[in-house]
C-alpha positions as CSV (number, residue, x, y, z in Angstrom):
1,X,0.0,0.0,0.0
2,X,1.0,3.9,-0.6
3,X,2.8,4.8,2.5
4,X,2.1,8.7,1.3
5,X,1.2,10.7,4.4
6,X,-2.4,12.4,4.9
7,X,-3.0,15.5,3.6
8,X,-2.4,17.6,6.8
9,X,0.6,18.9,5.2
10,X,-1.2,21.2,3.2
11,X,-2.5,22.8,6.0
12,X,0.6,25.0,7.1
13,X,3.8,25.5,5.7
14,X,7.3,23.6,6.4
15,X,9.2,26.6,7.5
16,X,7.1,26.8,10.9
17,X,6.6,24.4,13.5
18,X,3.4,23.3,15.3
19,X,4.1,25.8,18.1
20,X,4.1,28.6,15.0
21,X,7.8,29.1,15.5
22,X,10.5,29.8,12.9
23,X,11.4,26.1,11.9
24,X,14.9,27.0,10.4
25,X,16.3,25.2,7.4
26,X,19.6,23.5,6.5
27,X,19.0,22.3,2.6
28,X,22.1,20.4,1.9
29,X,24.8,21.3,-0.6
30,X,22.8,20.3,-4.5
31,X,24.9,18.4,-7.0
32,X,24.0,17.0,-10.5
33,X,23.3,17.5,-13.7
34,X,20.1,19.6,-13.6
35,X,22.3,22.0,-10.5
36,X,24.6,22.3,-13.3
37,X,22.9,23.6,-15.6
38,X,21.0,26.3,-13.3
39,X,24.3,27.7,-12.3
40,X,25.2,28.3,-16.0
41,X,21.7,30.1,-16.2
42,X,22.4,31.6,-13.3
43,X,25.9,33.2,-13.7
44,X,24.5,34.2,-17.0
45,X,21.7,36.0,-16.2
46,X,24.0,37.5,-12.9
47,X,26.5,38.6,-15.4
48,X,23.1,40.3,-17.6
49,X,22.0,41.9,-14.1
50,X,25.2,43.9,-13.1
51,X,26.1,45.1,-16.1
52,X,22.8,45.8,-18.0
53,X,22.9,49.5,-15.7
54,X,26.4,50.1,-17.5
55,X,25.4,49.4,-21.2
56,X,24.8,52.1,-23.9
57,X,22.7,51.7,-27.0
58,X,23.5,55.3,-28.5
59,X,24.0,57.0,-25.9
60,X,21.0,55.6,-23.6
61,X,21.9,52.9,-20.6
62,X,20.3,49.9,-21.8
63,X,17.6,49.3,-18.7
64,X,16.2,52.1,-17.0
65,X,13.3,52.3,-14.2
66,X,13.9,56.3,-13.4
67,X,10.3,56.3,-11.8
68,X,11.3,59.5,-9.8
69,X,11.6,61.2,-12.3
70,X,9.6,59.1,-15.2
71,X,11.6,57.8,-17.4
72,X,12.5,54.6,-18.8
73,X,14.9,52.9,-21.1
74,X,14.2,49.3,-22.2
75,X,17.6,48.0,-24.1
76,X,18.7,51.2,-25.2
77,X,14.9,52.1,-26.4
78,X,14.1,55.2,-24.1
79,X,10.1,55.6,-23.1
80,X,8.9,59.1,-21.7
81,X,5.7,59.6,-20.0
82,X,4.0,59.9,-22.8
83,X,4.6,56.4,-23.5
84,X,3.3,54.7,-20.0
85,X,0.2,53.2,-22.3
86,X,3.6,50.7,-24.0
87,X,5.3,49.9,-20.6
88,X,1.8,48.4,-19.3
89,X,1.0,46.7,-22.2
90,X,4.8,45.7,-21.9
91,X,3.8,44.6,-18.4
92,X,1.0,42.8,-19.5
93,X,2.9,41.0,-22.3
94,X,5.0,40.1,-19.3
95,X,2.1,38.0,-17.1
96,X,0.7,36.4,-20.0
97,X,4.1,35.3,-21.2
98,X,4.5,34.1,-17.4
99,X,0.9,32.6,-17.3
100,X,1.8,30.4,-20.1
101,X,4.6,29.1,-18.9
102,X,2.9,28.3,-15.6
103,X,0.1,26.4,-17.2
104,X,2.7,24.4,-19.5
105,X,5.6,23.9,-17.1
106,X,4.5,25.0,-13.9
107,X,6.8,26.9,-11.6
108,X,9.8,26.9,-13.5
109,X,10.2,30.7,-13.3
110,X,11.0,30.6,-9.7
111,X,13.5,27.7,-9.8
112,X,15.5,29.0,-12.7
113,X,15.0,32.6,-13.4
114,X,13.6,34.4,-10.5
115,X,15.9,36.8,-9.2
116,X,15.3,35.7,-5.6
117,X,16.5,32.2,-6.0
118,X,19.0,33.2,-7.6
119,X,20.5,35.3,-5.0
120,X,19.5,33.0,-2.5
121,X,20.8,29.9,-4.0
122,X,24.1,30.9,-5.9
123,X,25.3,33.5,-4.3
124,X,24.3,33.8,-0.6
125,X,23.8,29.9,0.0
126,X,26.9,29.1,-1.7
127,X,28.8,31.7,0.7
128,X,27.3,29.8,3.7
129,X,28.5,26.7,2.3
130,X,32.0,27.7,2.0
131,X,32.1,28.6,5.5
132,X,29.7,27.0,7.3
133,X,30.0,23.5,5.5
134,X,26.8,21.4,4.5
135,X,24.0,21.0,6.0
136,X,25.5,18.6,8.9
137,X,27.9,21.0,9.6
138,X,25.7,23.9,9.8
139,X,23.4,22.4,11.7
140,X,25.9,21.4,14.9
141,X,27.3,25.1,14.1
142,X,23.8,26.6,15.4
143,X,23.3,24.6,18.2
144,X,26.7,25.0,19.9
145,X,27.6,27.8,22.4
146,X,29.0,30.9,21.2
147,X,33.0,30.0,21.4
148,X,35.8,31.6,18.9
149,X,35.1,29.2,16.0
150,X,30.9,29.7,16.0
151,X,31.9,34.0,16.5
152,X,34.6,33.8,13.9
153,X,32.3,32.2,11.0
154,X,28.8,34.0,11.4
155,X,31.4,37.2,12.0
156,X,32.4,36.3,8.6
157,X,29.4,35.2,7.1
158,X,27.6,38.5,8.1
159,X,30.1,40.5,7.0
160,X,29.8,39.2,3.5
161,X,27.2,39.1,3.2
162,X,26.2,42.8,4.4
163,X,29.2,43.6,1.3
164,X,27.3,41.8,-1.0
165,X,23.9,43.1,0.0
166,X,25.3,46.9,-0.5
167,X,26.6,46.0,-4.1
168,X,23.2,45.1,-4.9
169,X,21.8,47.9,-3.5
170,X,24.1,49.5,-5.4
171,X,23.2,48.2,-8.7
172,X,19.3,48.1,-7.8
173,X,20.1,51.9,-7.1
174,X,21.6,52.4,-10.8
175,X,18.5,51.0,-12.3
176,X,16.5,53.8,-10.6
177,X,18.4,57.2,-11.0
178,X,20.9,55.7,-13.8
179,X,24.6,54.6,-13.9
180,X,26.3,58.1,-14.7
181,X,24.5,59.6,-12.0
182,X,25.5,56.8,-9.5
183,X,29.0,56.7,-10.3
184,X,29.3,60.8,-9.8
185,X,27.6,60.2,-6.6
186,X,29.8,57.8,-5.5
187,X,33.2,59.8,-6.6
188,X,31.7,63.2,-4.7
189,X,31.4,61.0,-1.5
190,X,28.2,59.8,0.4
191,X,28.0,63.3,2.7
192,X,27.7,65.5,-0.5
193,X,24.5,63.1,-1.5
194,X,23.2,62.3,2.0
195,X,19.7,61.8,1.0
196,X,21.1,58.8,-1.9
197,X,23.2,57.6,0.8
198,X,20.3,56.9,3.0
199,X,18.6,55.5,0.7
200,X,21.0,53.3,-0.2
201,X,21.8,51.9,3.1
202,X,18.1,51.2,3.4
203,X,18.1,48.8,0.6
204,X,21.0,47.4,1.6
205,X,19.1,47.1,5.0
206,X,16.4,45.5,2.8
207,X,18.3,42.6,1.0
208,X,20.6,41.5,4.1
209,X,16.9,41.0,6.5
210,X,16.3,38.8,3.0
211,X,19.2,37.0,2.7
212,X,20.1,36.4,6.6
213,X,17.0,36.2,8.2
214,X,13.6,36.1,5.5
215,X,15.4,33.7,3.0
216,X,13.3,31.2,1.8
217,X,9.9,32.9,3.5
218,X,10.1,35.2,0.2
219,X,8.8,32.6,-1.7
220,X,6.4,31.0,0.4
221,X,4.9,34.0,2.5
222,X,5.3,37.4,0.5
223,X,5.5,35.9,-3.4
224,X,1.9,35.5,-4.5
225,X,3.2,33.3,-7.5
226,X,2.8,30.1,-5.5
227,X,-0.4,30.4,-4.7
228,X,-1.3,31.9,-8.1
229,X,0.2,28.5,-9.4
230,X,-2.4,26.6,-8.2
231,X,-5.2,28.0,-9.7
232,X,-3.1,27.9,-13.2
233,X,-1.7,24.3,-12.9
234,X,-3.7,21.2,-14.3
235,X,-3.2,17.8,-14.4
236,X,-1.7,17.8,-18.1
237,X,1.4,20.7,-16.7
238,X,4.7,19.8,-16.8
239,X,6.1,20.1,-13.1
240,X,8.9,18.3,-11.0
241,X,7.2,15.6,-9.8
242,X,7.5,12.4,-7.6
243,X,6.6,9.0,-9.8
244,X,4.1,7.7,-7.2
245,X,3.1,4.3,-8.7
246,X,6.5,3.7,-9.3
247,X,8.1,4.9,-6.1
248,X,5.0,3.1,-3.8
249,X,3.5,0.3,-5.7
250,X,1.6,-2.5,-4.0
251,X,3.6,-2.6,-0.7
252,X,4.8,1.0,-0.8
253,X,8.3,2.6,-0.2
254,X,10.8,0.8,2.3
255,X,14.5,1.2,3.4
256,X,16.6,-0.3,1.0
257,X,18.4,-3.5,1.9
258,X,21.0,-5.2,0.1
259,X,20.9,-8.5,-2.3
260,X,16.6,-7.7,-2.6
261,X,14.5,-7.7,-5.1
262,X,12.1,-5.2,-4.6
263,X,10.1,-6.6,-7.8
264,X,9.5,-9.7,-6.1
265,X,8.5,-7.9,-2.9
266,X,6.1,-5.4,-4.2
267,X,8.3,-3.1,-2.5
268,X,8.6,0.7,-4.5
269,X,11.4,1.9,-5.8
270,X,11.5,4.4,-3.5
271,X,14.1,3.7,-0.7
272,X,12.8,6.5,1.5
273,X,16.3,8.0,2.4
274,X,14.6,11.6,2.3
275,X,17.6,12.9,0.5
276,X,14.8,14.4,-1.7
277,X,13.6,16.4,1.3
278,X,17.3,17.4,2.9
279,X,18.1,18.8,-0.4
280,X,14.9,21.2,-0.9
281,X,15.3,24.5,0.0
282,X,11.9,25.2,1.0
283,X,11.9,22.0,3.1
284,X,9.2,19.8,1.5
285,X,8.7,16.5,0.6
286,X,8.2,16.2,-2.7
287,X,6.8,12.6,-2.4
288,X,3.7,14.6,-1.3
289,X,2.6,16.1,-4.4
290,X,2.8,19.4,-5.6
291,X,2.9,21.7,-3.5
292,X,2.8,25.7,-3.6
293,X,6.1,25.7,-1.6
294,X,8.1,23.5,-4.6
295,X,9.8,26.0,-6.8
296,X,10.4,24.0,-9.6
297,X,14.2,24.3,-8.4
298,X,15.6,20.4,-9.4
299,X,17.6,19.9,-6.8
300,X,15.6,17.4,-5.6
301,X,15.8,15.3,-9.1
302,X,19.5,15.3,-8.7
303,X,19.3,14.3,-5.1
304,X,17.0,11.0,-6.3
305,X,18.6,10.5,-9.5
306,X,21.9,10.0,-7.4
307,X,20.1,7.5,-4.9
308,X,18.9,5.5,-8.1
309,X,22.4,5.5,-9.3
310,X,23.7,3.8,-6.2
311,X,21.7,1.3,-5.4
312,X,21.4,0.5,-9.4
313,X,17.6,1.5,-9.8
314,X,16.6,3.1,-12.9
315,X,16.8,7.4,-12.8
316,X,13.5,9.9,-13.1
317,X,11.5,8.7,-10.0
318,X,11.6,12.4,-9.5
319,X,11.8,13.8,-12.7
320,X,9.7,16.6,-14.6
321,X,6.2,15.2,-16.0
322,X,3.0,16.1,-15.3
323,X,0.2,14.1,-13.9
324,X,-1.4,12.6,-16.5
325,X,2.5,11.6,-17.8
326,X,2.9,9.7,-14.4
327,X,-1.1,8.1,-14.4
328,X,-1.6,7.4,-17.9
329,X,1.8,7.8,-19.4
330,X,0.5,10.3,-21.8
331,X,2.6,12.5,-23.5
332,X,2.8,16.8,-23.2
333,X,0.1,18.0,-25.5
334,X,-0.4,21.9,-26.8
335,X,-3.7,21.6,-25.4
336,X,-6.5,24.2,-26.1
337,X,-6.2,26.2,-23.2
338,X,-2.0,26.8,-24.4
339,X,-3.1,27.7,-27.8
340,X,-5.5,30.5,-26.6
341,X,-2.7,31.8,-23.9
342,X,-0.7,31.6,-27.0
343,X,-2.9,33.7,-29.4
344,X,-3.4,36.1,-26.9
345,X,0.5,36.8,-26.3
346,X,1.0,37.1,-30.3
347,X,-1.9,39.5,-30.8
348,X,-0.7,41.3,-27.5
349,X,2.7,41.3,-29.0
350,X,1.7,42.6,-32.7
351,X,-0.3,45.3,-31.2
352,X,3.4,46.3,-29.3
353,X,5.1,46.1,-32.6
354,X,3.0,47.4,-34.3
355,X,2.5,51.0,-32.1
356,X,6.4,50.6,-31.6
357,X,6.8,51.2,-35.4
358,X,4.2,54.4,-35.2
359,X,5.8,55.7,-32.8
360,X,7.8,59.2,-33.4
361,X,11.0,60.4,-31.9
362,X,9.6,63.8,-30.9
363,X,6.2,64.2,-29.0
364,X,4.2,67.0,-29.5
365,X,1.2,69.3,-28.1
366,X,-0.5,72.3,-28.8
367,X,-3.3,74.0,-26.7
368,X,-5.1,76.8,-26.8
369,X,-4.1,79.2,-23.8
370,X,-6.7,79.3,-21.2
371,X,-9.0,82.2,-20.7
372,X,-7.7,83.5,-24.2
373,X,-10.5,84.2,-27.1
374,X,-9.6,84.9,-30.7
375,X,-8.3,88.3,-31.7
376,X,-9.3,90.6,-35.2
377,X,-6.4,91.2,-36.9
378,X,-5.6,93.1,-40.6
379,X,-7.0,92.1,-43.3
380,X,-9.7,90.5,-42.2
381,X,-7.9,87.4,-40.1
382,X,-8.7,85.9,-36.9
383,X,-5.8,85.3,-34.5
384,X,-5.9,82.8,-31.3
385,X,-2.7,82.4,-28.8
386,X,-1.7,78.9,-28.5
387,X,1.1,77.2,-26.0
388,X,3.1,74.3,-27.6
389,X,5.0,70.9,-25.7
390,X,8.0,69.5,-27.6
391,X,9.4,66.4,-25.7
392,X,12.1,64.6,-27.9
393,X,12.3,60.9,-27.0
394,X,15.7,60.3,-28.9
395,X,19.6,60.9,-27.1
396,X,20.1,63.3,-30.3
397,X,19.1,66.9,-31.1
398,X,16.2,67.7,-33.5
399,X,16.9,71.1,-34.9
400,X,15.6,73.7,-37.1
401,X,11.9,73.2,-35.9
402,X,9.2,74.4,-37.9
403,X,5.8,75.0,-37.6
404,X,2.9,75.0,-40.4
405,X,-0.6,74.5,-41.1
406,X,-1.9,71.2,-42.7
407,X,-5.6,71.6,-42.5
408,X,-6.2,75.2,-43.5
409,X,-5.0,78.5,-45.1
410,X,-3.0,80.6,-42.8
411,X,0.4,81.4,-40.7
412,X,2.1,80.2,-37.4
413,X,4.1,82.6,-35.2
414,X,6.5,82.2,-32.9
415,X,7.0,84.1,-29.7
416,X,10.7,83.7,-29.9
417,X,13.0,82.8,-33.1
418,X,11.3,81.3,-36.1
419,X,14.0,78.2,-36.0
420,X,14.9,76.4,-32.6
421,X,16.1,73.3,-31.5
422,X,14.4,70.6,-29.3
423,X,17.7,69.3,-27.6
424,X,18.0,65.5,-26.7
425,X,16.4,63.4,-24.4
426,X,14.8,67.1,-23.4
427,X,11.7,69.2,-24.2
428,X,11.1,72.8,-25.2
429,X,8.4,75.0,-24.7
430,X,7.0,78.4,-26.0
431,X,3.9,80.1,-27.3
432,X,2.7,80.8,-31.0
433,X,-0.2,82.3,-32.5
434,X,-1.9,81.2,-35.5
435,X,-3.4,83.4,-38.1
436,X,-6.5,82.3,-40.3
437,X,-8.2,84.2,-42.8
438,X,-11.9,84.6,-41.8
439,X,-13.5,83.3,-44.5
440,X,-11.4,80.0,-44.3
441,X,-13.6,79.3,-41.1
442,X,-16.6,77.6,-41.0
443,X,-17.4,77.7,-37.5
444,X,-16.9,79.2,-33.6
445,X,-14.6,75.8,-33.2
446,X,-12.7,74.7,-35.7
447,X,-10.1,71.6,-35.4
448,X,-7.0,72.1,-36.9
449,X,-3.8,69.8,-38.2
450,X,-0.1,71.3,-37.3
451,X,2.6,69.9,-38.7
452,X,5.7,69.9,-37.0
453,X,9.1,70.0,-39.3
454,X,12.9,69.9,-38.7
455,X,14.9,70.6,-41.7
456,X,11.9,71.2,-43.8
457,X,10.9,67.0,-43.2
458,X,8.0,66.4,-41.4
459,X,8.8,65.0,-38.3
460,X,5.6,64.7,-36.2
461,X,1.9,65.8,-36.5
462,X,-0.7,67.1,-34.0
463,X,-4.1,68.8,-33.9
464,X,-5.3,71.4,-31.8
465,X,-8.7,73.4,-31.6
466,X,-9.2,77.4,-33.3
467,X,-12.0,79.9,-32.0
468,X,-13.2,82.1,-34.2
469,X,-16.5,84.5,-34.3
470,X,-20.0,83.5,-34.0
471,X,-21.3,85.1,-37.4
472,X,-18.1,82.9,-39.8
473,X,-20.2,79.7,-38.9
């Protein structure tokens, strides 16, 4: 019979204990093939993270969050706030393409690319292992009195990892008010910038309470994704999952025992060493089904794969499959619900692409001034006083800006110079007044196209609305 426990496990989590207290957790050290591969994915996407803040794409740092001042720069591509209706649908392109993911391979964001377990896995873990040992080690570490050996490592441990906390801070900090401003703040000196300073000491306050203390409680109390997973996940989702009718059987799993033959005994080929368990670094048992606290991480397949190795059982008990793969041995399927996450990412995507392509380099506006009404000028021509908005999205200048009437007969006058220049990344702003002969009107309100030129090529358009008298209509 299947010797899998009752369900009660789902009714808290594994990092606290039945008295509600902080169960602590000592994963051991991961090794295999799939560990492998994450820290190539890892380092990689490490390498992508520190430097993306010091990367140019002419002349604009290649990831940019500057919400303080609201501006934004995704690889090299810089967004104004003009352009907040692209970033959400950005966003949005974002959770669908996550969604999808989820429904077809479950929680593999977390285990492989969240930022989080990446952190917390190959950087800060690995530190603990270096110094602390494995999980043994650590463990008789914790519960021994505080002599010279148990001061010397934590002193050591802490003080790394409060180093590497301020990096990241550091670089978090250079995604938010840019790299060129950083790096002058940090050759004036943290006294000249107090207010940065502070600020950056307070996320580096933020990611050591994360990295010391909160860990692994990230993911299972303040991430919503876990949860979120549930309601996404079916039976047909690809997930890292436990082979229960191979690992219990008739007679269930049991200890292995040398010269037996399980086949004859009924016996699964489970061997219940809980290697699977030690190794998680959320602490559960995988042999339990999914579970909201699994992260889709591996190490556990390693862990097993290792045990099937040694006592010359075939690999995969724990492996990736989903459900119906372990019930019915049926094979992944682009099932109807994937093909209508899927058609709703491309459209979502076209409709980026396509307003990406329509989208100028210089943003412009022109309204009528408030409490203004139209003027009589000679020869019979109505004037009204107007207020214009240049913002130019691009790191270069756009110069010799002109501009003229589309939609009807008349003149455009600048307050200043006839000619100027919108500089880069920048915006200029003045007042004109446009000129209409009255018998071009055909109404109190009329709508009228401005086109905006530099160099004599029409750069932008824009309309705006022109009052004239009640007796033109």
């Amino acid at each position: 019979m299947s010797t899998i426990p009752e369900n009660n496990f789902r009714d808290s989590i594994s990092t606290v204990n039945e008295e509600g207290k902080r169960n602590w957790l000592y994963p051991k050290k991961p090794s295999g093939k799939f560990y492998k591969y994450r820290k190539i994915v890892s380092y990689i996407l490490l390498v992508i993270l520190f430097t993306s803040p010091f990367i140019k794409i002419n002349g604009n740092q290649f990831l940019l969050f500057n919400v303080l001042e609201r501006r934004f720069n995704l690889f090299g591509y810089p967004f104004w706030p003009q352009d907040f209706y692209l970033i959400v649908l950005m966003m949005i392109i974002g959770i669908v393409f996550i969604i999808l993911f989820t429904v077809a391979f479950g929680r593999i964001f977390c285990g492989w690319i969240c930022p989080q377990t990446i952190f917390m896995e190959m950087v800060f873990r690995r530190i603990e292992y270096w110094i602390e040992g494995d999980r043994g080690k650590q463990m008789r570490l914790n519960k021994q009195p505080w002599n010279a050996e148990k001061i010397r490592k934590k002193a050591i441990k802490w003080t790394l990892f409060f180093i590497i906390s301020f990096f990241i801070a550091n670089i978090f900090l250079a995604y938010i008010i840019g790299s060129d401003r950083l790096l002058r703040y940090i050759t004036e000196g943290p006294f000249v910038n107090l207010s940065t300073f502070t600020s950056l000491l307070i996320f580096t306050g933020i990611f050591y309470f994360i990295f010391v203390w909160f860990r692994e409680q990230v993911c299972l109390i303040a991430c919503p994704y876990g949860r979120l997973q549930g309601v996404l996940l079916d039976n047909k989702s690809i997930v890292v999952a436990y082979d229960h009718k191979r690992g219990e059987k008739e007679e269930g799993r049991a200890k292995f025992k040398k010269r037996e033959d399980r086949a004859a005994t009924g016996k699964g080929d489970c061997i219940d060493c809980a290697q699977c368990v030690q190794v998680c670094p959320t602490g559960i048992d995988i042999r339990n089904g999914t579970q909201l606290e699994c992260i889709n991480c591996t190490a556990c397949i390693d862990a097993c794969d290792a045990m099937m190795e040694a006592v010359n059982l075939p690999k995969g008990l724990i492996r990736y499959a989903s459900e119906e793969n372990i019930e019915k041995k049926a094979k992944f399927k682009f099932t109807p619900r994937l093909k209508g996450y899927t058609a709703v990412l491309v459209i979502l995507i076209g409709v980026l692409t396509g307003l990406l392509f329509v989208r100028n380099d210089i943003e412009a506006r022109v309204l009528r001034l408030p409490g203004q009404l139209y003027e009589h000028q000679d020869n019979n021509r109505i004037s009204n006083v107007f207020t214009f908005k240049l913002v130019n999205k691009t790191n270069k200048d756009i110069k010799d800006i002109e501009f003229k009437l589309l939609s009807h007969k008349g003149e455009v006058r600048l307050v200043k110079n006839a000619d100027f220049t919108v500089p880069g990344q920048g915006l200029s702003e003045g007042t004109l007044f446009i000129e209409i002969p009255a018998g071009s009107l055909k109404g109190e309100k009329e709508k009228l196209t401005i086109g905006i030129y530099s160099d004599d090529k029409l750069i932008e358009t824009t309309t705006t609305t022109f009052l004239g008298p009640r007796s033109y209509r």
